[in-house]
C-alpha positions as CSV (number, residue, x, y, z in Angstrom):
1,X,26.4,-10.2,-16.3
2,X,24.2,-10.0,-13.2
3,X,24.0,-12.8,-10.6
4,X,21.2,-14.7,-11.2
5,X,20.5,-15.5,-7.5
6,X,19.8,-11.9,-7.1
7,X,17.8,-11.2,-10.0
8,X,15.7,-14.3,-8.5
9,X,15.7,-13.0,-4.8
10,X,14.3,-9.2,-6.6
11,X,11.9,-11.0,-8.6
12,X,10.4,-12.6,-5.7
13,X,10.5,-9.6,-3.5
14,X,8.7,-7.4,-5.5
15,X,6.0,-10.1,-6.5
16,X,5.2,-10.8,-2.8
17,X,5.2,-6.7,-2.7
18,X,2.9,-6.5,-5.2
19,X,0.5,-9.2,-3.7
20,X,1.0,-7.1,0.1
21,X,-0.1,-3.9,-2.0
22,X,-2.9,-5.0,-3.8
23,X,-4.6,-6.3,-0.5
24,X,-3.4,-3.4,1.6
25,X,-5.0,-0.9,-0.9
26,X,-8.4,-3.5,-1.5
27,X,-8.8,-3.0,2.5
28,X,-8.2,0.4,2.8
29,X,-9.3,1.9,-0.1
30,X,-12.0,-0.5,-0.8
31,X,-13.3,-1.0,3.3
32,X,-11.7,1.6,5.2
33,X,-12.0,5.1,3.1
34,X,-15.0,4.6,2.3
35,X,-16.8,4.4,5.8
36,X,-14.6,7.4,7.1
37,X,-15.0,9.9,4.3
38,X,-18.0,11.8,3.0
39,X,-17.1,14.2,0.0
40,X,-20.0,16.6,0.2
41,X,-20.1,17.0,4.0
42,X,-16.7,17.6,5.5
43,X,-18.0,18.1,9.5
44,X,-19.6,14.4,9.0
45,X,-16.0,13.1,7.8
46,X,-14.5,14.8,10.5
47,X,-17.1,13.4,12.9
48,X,-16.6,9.5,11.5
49,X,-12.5,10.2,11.9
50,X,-13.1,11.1,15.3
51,X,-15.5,8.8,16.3
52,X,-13.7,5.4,14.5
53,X,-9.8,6.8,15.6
54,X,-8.7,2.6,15.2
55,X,-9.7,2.9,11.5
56,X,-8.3,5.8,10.6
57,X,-5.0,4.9,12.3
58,X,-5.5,1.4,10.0
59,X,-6.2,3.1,7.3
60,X,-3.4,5.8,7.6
61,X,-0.8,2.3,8.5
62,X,-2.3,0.8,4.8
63,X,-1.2,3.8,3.3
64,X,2.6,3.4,4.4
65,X,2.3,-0.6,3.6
66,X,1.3,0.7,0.1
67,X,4.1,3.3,0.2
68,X,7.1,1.2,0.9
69,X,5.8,-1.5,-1.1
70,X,5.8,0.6,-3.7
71,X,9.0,2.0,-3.4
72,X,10.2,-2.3,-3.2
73,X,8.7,-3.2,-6.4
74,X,10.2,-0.2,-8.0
75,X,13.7,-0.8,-6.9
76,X,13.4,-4.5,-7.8
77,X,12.1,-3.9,-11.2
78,X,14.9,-1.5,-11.5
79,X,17.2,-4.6,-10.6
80,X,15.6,-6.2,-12.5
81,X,15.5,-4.7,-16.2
82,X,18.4,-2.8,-15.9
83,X,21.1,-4.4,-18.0
């Protein structure tokens, strides 16, 4: 049998992991990508990266929020289904 406390300590990491994801990814997918990245003209992408650097390093940062807390709510899932 598991302890409970950590079942409850995973369960409550990987909601507040989901919550940080889902408004990491609304801001960068949703705000960010889209003022940076033209699909049919790659020079003007290139130009908007260069020309809003602070963005694109937010951006890129949003993307390794998402990243590890992905890889939280995964593990603590794991935790928590696992018999």
């Amino acid at each position: 049998m598991k302890n409970v406390k950590s079942i409850r300590s995973w369960s409550l990491i990987s909601g507040v992991s989901i919550f940080i994801m889902a408004l990491a990814a609304g801001i960068a997918y949703g705000m960010i990508f889209p003022s940076l990245y033209r699909e049919a003209d790659p020079m003007q992408t290139l130009q908007l990266i260069e020309a809003n650097k602070g963005s694109f390093r937010a951006m890129n940062l949003l993307f390794m929020v998402i990243l590890v807390t992905d890889l939280l709510v995964s593990y603590g899932f794991c935790v928590i289904i696992t018999p």
